[in-house]
Backbone as a printed PyTorch tensor [residue, N CA C, xyz], in Angstrom:
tensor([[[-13.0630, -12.7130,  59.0110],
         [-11.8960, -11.9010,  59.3530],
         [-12.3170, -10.7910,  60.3210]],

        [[-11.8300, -11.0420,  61.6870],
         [-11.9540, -10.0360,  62.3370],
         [-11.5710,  -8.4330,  62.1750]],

        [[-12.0510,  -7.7640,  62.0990],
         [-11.3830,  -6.4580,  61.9930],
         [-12.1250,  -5.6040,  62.5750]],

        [[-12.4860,  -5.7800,  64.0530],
         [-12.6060,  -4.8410,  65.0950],
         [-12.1060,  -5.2010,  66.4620]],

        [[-11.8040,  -3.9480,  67.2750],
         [-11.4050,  -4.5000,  68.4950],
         [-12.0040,  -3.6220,  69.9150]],

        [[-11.7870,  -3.5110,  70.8420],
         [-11.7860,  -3.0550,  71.7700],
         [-10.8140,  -2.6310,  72.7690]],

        [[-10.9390,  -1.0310,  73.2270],
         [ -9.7850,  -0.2740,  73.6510],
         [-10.5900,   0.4890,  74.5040]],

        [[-10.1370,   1.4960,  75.4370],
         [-10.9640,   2.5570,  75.9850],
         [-10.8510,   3.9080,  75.5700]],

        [[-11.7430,   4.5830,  75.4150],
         [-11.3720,   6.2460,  74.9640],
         [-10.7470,   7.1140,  75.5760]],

        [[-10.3550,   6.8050,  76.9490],
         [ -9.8140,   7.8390,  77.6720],
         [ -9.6200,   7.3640,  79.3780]],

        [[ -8.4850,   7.7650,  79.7020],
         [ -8.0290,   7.4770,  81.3540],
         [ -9.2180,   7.0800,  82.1280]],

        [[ -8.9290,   6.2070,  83.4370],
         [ -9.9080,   5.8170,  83.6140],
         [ -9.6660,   6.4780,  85.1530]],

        [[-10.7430,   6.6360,  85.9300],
         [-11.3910,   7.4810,  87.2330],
         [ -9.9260,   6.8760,  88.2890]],

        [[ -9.2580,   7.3030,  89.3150],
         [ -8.7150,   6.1250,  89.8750],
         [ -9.2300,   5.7130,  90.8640]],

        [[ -9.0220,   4.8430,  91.2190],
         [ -9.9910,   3.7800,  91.9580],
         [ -8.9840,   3.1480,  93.3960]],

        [[ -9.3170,   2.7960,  94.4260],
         [ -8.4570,   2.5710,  95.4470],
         [ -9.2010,   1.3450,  95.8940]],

        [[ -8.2580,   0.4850,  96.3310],
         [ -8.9110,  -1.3100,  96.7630],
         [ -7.8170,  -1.0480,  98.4150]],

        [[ -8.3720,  -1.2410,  99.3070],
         [ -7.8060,  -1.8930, 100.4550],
         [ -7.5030,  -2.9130, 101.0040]],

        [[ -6.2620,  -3.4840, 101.1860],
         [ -6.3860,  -4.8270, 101.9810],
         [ -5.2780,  -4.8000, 103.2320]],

        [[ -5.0190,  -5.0860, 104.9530],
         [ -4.5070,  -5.2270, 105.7460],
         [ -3.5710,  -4.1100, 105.8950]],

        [[ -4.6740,  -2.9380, 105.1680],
         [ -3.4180,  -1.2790, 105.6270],
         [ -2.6460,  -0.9700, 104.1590]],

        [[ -2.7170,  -2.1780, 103.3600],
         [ -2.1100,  -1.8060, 102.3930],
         [ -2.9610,  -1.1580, 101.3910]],

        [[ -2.7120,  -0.0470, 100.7350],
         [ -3.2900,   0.6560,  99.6150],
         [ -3.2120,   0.2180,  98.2180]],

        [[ -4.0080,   0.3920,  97.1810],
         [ -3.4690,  -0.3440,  96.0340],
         [ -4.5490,   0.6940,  95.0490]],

        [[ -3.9370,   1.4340,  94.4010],
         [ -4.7960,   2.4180,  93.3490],
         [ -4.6520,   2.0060,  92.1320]],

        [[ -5.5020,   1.6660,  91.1060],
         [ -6.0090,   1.2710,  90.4240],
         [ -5.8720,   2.1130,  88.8050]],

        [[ -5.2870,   1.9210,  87.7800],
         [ -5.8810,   3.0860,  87.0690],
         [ -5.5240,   2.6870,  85.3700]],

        [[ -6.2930,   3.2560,  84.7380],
         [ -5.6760,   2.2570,  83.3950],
         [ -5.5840,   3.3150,  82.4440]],

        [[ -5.1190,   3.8630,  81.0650],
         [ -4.5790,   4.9850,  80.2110],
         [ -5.0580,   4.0220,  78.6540]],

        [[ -5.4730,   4.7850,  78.0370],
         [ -5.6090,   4.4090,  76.7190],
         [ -3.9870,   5.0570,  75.9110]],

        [[ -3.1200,   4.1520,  75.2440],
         [ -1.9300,   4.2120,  74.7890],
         [ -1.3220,   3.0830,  73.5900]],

        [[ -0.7670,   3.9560,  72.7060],
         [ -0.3800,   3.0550,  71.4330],
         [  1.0980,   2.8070,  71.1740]],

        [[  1.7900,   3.3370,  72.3430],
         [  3.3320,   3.0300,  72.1160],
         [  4.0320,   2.7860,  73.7880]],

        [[  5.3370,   2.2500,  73.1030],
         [  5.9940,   2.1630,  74.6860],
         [  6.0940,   3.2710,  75.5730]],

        [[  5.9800,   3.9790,  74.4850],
         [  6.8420,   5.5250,  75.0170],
         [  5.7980,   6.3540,  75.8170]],

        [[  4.6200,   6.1810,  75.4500],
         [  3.0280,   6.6760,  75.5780],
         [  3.1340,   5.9760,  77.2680]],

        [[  3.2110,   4.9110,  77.6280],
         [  2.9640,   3.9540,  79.0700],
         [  3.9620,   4.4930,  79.6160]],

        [[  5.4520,   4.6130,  79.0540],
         [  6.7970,   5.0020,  80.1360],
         [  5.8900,   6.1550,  80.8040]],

        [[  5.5140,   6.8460,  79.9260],
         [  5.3010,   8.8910,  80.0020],
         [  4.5110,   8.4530,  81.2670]],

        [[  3.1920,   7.8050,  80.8740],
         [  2.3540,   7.6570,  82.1550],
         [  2.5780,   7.2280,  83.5110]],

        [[  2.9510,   6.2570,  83.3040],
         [  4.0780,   5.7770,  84.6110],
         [  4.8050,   6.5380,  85.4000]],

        [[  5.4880,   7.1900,  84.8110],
         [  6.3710,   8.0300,  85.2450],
         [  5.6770,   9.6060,  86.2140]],

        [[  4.2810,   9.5440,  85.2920],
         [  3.6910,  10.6540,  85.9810],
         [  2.8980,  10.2990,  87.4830]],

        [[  2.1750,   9.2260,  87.5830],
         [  2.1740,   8.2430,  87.9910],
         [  3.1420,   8.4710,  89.6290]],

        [[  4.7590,   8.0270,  89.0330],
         [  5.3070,   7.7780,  90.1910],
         [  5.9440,   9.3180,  90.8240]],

        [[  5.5440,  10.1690,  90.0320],
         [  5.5270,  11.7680,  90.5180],
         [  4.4220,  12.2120,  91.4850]],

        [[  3.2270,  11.5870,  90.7750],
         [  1.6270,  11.7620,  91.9920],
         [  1.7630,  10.9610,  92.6360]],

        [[  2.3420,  10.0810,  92.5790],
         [  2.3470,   8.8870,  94.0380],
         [  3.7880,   8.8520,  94.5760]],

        [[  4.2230,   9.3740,  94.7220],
         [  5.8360,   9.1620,  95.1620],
         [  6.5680,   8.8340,  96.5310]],

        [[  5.4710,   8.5140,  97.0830],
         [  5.9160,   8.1040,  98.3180],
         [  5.5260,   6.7670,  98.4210]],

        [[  4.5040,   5.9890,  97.1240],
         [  4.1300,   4.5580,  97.3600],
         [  5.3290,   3.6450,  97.1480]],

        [[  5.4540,   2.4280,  97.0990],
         [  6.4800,   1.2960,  97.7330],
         [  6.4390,   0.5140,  96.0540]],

        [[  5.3570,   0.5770,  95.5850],
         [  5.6660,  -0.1420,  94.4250],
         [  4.6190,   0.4550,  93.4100]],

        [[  5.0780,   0.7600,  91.8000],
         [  4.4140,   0.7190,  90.3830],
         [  3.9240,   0.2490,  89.6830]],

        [[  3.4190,  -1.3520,  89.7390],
         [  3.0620,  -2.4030,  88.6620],
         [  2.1810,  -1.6960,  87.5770]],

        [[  2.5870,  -2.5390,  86.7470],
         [  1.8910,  -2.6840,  85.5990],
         [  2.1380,  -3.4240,  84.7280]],

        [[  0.7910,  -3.6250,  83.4770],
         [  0.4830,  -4.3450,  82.3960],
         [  0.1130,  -3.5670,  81.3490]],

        [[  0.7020,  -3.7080,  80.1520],
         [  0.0150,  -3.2870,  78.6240],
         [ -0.1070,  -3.8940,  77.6350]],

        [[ -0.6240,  -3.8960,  77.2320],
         [ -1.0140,  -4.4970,  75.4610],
         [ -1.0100,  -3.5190,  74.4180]],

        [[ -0.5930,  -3.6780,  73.4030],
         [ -0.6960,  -3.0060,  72.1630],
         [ -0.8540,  -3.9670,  70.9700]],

        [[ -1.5410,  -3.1170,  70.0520],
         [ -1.9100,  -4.0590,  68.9320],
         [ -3.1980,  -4.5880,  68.3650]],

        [[ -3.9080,  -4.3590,  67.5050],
         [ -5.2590,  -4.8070,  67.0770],
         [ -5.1100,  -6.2070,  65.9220]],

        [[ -3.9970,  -6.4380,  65.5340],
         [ -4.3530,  -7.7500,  64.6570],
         [ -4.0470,  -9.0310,  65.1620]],

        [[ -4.3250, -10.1580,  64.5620],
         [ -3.1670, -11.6320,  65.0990],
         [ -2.3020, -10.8630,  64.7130]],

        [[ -0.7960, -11.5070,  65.1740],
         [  0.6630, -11.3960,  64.9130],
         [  1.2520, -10.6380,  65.5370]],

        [[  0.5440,  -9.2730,  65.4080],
         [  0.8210,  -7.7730,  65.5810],
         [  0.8140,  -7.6750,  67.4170]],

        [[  0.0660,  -8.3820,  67.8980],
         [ -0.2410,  -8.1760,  69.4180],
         [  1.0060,  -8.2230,  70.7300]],

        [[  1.4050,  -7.3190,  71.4390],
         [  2.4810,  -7.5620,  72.3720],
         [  1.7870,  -7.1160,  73.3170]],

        [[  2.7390,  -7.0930,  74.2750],
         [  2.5500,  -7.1510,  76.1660],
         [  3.7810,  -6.8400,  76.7210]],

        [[  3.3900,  -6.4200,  78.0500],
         [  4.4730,  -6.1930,  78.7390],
         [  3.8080,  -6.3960,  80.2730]],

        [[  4.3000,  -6.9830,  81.3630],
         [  3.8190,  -6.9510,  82.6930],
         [  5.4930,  -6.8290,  83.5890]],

        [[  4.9220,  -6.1580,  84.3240],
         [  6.3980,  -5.7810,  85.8130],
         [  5.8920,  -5.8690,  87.0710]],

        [[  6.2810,  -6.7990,  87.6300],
         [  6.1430,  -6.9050,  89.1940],
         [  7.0620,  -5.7120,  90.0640]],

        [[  7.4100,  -4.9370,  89.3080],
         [  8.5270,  -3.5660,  90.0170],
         [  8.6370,  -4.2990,  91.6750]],

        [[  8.9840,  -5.1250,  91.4870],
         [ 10.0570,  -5.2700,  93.1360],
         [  8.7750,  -6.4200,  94.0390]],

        [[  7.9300,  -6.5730,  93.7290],
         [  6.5920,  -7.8110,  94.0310],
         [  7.0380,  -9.0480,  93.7720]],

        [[  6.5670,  -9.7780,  94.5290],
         [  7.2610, -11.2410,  94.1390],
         [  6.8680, -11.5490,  92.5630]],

        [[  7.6760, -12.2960,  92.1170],
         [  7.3980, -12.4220,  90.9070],
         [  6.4240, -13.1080,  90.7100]],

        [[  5.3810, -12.2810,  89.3440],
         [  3.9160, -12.9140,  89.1630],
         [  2.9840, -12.4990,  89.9030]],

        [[  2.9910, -11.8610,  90.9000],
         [  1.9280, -11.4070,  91.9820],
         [  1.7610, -10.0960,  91.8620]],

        [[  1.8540,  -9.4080,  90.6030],
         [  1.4090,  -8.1680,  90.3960],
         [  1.1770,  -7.9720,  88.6350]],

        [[  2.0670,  -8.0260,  88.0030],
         [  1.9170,  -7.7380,  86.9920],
         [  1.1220,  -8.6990,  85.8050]],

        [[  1.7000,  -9.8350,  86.0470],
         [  0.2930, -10.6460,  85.4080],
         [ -0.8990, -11.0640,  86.0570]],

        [[ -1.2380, -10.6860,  86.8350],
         [ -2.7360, -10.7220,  87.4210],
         [ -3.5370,  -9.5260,  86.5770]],

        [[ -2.5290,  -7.7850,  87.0950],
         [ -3.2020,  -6.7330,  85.7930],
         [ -3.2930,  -7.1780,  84.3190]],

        [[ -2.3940,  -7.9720,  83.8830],
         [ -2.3180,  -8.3290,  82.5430],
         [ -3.5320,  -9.5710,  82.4890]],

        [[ -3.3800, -10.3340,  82.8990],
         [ -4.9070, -11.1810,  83.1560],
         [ -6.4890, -10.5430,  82.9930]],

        [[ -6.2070,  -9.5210,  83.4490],
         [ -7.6460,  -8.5610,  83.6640],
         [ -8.0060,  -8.0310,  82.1200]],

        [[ -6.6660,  -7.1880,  81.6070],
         [ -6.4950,  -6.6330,  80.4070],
         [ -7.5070,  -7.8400,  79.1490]],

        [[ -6.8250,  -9.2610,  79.4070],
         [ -7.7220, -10.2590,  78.4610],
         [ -8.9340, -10.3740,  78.9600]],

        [[ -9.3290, -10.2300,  80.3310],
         [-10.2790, -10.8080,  80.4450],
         [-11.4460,  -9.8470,  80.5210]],

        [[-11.0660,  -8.3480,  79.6150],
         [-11.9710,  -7.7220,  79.2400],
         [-12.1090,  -7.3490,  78.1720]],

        [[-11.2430,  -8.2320,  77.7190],
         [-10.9580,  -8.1320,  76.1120],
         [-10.4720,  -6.2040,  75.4850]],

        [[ -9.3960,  -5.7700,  75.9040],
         [ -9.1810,  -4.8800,  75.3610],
         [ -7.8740,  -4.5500,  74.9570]],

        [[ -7.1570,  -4.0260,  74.1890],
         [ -5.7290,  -3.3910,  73.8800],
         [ -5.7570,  -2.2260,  73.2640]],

        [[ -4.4160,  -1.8870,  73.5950],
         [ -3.9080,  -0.6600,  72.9910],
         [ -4.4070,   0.3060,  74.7990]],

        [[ -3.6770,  -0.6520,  75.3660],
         [ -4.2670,  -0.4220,  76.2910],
         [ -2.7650,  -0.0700,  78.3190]],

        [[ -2.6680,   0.4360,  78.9270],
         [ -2.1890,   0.4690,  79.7310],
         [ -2.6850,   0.3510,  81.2090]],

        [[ -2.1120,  -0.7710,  82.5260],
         [ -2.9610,  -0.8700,  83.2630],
         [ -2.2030,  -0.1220,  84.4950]],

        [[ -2.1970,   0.4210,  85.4300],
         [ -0.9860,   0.6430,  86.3210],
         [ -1.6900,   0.2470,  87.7520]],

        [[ -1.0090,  -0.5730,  89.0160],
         [ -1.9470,  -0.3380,  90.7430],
         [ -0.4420,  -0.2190,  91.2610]],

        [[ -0.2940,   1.2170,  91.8460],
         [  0.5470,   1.8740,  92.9800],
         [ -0.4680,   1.2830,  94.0990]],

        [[  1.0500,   0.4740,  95.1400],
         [  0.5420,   0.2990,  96.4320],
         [  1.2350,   1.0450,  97.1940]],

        [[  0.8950,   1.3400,  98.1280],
         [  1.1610,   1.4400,  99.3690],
         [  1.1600,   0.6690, 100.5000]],

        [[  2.8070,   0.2530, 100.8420],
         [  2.7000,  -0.8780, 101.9840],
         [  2.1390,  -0.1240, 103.1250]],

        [[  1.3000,  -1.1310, 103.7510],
         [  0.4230,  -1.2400, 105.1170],
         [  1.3630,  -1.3580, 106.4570]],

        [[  2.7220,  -2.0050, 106.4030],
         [  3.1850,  -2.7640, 107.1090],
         [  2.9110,  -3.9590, 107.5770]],

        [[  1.8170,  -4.6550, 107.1010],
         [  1.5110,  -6.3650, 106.8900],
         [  1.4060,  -6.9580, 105.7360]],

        [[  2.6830,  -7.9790, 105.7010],
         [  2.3970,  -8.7520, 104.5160],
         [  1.6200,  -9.5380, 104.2770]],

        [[  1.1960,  -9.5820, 102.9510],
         [ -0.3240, -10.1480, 102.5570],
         [ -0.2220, -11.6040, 101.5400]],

        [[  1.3600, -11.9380, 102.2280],
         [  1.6030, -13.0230, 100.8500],
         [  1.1040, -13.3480,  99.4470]],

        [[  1.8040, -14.2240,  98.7180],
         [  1.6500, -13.9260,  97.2100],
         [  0.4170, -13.8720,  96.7020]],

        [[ -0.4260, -15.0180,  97.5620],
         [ -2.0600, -15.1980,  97.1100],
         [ -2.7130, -13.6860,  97.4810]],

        [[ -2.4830, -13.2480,  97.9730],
         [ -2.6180, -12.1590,  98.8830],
         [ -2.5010, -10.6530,  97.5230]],

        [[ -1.3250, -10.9460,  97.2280],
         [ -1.1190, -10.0860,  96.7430],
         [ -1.6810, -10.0250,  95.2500]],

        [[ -1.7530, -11.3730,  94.7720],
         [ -2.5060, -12.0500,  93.2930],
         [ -3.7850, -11.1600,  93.4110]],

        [[ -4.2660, -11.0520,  94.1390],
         [ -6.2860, -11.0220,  94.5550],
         [ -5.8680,  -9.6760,  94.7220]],

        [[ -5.3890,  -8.3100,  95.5190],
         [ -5.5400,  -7.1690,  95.5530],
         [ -5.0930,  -6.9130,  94.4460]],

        [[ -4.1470,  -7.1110,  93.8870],
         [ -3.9360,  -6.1670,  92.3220],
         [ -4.9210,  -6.9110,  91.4320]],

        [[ -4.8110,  -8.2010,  91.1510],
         [ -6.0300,  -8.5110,  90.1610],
         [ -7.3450,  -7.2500,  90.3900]],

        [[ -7.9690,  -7.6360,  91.7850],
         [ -8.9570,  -6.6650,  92.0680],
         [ -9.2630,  -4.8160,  91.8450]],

        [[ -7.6380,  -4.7300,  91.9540],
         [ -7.3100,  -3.1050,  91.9250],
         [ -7.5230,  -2.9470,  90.3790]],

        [[ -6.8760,  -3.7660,  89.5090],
         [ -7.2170,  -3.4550,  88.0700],
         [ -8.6290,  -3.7520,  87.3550]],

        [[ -9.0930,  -4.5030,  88.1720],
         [-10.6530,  -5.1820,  87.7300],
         [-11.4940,  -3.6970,  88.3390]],

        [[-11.0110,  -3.5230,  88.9840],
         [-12.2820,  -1.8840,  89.4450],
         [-11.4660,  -0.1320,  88.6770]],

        [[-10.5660,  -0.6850,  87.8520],
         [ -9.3200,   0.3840,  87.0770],
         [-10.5430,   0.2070,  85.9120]],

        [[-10.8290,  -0.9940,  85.6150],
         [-11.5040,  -1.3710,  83.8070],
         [-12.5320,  -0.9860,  84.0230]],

        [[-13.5380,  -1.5900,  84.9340],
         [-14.9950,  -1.3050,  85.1420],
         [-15.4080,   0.1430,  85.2780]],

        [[-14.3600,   0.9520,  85.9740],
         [-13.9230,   2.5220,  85.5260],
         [-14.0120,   2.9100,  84.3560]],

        [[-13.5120,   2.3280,  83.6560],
         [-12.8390,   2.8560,  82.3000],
         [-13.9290,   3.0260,  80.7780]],

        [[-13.9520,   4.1730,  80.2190],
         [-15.4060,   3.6160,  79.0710],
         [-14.4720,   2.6250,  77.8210]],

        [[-15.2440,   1.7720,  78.1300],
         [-14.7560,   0.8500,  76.8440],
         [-15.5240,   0.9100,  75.7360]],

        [[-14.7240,   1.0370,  74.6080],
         [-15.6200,   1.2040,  72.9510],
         [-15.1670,   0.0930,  71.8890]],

        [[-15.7830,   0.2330,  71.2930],
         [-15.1360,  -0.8710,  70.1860],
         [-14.7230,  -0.1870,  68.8310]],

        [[-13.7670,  -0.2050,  68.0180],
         [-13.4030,   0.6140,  66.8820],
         [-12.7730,  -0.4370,  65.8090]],

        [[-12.4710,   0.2990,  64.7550],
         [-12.5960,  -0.5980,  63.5860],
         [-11.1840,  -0.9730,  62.9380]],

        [[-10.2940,  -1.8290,  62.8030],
         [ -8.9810,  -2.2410,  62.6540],
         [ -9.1520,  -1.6080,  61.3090]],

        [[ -8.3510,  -0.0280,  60.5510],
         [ -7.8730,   0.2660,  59.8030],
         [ -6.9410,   0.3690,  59.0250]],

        [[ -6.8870,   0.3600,  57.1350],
         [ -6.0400,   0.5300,  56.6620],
         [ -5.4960,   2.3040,  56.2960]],

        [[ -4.1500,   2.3940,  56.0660],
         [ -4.3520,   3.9030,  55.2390],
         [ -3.6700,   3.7280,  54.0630]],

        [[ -4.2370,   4.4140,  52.9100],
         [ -3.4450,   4.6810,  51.6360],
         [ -2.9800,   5.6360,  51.4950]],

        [[ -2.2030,   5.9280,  50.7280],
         [ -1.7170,   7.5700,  49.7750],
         [ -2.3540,   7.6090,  48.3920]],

        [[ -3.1350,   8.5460,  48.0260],
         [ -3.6440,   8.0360,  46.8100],
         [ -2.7170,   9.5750,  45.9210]],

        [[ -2.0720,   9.3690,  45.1280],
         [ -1.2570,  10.2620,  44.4850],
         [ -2.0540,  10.2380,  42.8420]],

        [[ -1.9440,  11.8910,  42.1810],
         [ -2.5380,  11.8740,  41.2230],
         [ -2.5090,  13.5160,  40.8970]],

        [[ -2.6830,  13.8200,  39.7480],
         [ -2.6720,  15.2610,  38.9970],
         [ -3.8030,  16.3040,  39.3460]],

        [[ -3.9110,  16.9170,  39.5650],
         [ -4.5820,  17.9860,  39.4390],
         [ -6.5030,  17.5780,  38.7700]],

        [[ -6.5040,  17.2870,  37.1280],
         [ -7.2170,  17.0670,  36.1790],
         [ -8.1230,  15.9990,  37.3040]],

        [[ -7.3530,  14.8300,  37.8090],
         [ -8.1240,  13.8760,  38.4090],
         [ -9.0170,  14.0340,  39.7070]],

        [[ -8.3980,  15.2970,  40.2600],
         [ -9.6160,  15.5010,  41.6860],
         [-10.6350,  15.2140,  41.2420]],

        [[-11.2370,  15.7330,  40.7080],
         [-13.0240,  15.0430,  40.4540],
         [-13.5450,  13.5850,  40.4390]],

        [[-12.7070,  12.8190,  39.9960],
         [-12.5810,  11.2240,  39.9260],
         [-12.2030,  10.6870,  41.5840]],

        [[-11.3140,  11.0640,  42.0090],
         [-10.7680,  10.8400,  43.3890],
         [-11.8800,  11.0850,  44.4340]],

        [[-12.3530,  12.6450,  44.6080],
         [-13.0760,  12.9380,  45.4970],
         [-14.2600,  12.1980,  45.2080]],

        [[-14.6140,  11.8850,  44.1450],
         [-16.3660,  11.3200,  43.7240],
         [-15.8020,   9.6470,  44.7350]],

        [[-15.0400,   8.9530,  44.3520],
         [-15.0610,   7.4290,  44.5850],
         [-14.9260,   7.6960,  46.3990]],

        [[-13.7530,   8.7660,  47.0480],
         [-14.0610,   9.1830,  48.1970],
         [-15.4710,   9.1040,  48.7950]],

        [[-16.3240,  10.0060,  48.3290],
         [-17.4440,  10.6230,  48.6570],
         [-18.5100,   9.1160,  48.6400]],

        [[-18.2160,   8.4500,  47.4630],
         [-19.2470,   7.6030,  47.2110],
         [-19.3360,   5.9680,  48.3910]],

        [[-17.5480,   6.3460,  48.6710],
         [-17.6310,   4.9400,  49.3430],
         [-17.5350,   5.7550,  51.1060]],

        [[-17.8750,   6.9570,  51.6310],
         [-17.9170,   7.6220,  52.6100],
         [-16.1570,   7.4650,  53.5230]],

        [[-15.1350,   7.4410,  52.4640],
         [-14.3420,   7.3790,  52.7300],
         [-13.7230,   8.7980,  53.7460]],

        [[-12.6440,   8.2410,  55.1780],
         [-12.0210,   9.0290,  55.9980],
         [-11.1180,   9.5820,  54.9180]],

        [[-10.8220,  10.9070,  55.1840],
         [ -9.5450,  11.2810,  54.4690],
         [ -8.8380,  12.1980,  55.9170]],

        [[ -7.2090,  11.4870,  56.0360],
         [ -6.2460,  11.8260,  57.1300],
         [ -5.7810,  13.2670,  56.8360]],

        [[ -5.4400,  13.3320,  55.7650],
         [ -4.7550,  14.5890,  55.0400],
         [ -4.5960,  14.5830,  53.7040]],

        [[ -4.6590,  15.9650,  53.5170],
         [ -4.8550,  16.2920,  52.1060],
         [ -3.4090,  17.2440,  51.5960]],

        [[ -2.6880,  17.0740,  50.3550],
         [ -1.8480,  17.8490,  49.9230],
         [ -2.1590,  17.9530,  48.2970]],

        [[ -2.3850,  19.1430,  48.5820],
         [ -3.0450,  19.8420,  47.0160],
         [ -2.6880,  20.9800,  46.4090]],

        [[ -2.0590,  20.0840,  45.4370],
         [ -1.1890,  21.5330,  44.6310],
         [ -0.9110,  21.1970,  43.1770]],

        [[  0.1910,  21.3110,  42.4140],
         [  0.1140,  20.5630,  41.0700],
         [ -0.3820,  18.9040,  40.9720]],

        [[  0.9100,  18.6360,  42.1580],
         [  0.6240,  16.9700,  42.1620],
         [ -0.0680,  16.8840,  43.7370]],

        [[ -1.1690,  15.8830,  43.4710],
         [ -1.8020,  16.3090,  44.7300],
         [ -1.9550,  14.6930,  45.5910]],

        [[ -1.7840,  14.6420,  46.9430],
         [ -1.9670,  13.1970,  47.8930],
         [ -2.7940,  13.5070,  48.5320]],

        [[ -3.8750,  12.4560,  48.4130],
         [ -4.7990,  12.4940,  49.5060],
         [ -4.3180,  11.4000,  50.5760]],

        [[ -4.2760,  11.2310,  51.9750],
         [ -4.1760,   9.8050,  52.7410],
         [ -5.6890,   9.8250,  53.2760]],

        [[ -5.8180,   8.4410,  53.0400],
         [ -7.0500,   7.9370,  53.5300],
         [ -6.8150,   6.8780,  54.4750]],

        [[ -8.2150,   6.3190,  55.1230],
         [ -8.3640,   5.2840,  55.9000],
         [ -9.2140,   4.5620,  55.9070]],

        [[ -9.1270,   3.1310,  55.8800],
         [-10.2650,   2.2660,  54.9080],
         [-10.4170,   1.1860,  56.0350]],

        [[-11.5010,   0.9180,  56.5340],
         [-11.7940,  -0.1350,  57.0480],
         [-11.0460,  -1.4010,  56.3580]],

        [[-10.5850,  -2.2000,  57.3210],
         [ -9.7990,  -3.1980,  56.9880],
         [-10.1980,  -4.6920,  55.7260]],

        [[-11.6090,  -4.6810,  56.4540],
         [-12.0480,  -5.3510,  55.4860],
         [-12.8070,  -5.1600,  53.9390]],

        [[-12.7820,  -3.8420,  54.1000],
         [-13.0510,  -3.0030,  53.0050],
         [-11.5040,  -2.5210,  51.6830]],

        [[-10.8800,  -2.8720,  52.4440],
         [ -9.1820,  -2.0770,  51.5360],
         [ -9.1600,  -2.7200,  50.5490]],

        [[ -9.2250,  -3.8340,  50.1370],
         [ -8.7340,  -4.4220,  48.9100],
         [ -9.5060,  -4.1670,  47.8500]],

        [[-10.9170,  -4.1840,  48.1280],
         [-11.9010,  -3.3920,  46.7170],
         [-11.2730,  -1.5030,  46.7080]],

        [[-11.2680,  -0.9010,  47.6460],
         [-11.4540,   0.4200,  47.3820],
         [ -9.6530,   0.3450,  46.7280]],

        [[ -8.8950,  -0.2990,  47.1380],
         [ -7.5730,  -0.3170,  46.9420],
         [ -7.9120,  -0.3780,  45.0070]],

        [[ -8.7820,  -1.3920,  44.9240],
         [ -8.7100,  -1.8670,  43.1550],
         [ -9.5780,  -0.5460,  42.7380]],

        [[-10.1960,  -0.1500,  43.3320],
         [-10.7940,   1.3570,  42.2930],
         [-10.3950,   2.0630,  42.4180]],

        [[ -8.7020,   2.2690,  43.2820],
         [ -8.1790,   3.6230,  42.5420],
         [ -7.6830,   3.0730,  41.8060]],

        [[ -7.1790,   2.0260,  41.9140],
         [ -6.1180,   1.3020,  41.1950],
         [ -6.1930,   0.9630,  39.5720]],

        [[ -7.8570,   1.3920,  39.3080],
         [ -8.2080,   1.0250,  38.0580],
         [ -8.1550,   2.4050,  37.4710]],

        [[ -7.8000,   3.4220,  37.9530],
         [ -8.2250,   4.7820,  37.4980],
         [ -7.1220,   5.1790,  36.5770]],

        [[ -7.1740,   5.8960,  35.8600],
         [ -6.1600,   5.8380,  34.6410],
         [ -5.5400,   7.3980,  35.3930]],

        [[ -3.9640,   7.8120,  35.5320],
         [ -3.0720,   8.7530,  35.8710],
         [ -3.3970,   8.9890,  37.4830]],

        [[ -3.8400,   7.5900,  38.2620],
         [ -4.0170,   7.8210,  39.7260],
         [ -3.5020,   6.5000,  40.0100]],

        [[ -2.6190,   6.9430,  41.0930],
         [ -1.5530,   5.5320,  42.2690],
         [ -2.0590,   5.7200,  43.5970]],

        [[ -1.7290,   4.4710,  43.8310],
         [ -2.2970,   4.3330,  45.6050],
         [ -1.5320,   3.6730,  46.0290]],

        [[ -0.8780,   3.5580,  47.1290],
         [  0.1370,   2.9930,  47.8470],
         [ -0.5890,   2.8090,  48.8350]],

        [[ -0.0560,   2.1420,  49.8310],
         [  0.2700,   1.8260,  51.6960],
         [  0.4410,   2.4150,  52.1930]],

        [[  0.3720,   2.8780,  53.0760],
         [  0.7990,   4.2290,  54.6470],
         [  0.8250,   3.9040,  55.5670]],

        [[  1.4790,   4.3730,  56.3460],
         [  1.5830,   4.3280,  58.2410],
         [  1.5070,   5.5440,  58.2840]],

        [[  1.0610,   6.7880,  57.7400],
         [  0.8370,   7.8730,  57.7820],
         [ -0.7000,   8.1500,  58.5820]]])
């Protein structure tokens, strides 16, 4: 069971590819929602606002099932921009991921093959930019419980070097944690065995 993936830690340098006058900048964003890529984009077509076209490709998602995409030829013949960046995205194996190449027309058209090979290329020198890491497909719990039980909680914490997201501590107290994926189902059964302590699921 897989349960790691690969993403980048942070924006990547931007990068500029030339072909027949035409410009094509390169640049890729580490991002976990739609809303995260619109934002970028958008900033994007504020620093570049005089270029002719926006493409882009994203992926989101670290499990089977869970995995989506999105590619836009913004006004490019169709296919000759946005899945070439999206091509690149697999073929460096990464998600959770955003790719963007603003061109700038040259005034010579570079037909579709033409255009396949500069954006492929513009995003292939966006990645090789970019630091790529590998991180660990996580679960989170809520582990809910009394007061009396912190000592029991924090020890099985401590012992299995468990993340804790946040803590709420007061009469009744929640810890959220985060458990390596392939690790959740044992640590899940030792709270679970603990007598006046619950553990649930989170997207927290």
């Amino acid at each position: 069971m897989k349960d790691t993936y690969r993403t980048i830690s942070k924006p990547s340098e931007e990068v500029l590819f030339k072909e027949k006058n035409s410009k094509f900048f390169g640049f890729a964003f580490p991002v976990t929602s739609e809303e995260e890529a619109k934002s970028c984009i958008e900033e994007l077509k504020k620093k570049h606002h005089q270029a002719r076209h926006w493409c882009y490709a994203w992926q989101m998602g670290k499990e089977e099932g869970e995995v989506h995409f999105r590619a836009n030829d913004d006004g490019e013949p169709s296919n000759s921009a946005g899945m070439p960046l999206y091509g690149q995205i697999q073929s460096f194996d990464v998600t959770d991921i955003l790719v963007v190449v603003v061109r700038y027309f040259g005034g010579v058209k570079l037909g579709v093959g033409g255009l396949i090979q500069a954006y492929k290329t513009a995003a292939q020198m966006a990645l090789e930019n970019s630091p790529i890491v590998e991180r660990t497909v996580n679960k989170k719990f809520r582990i809910k419980f009394d007061y009396p039980e912190m000592n029991i909680v924090m020890r099985i914490i401590k012992e299995n070097n468990l993340e804790i997201i946040k803590q709420e501590l007061a009469l009744d107290c929640a810890i959220f944690i985060s458990v390596r994926k392939k690790d959740a189902e044992e640590i899940f059964e030792k709270f679970d065995s603990v007598y006046k302590v619950e553990i649930t699921r989170t997207e927290v």
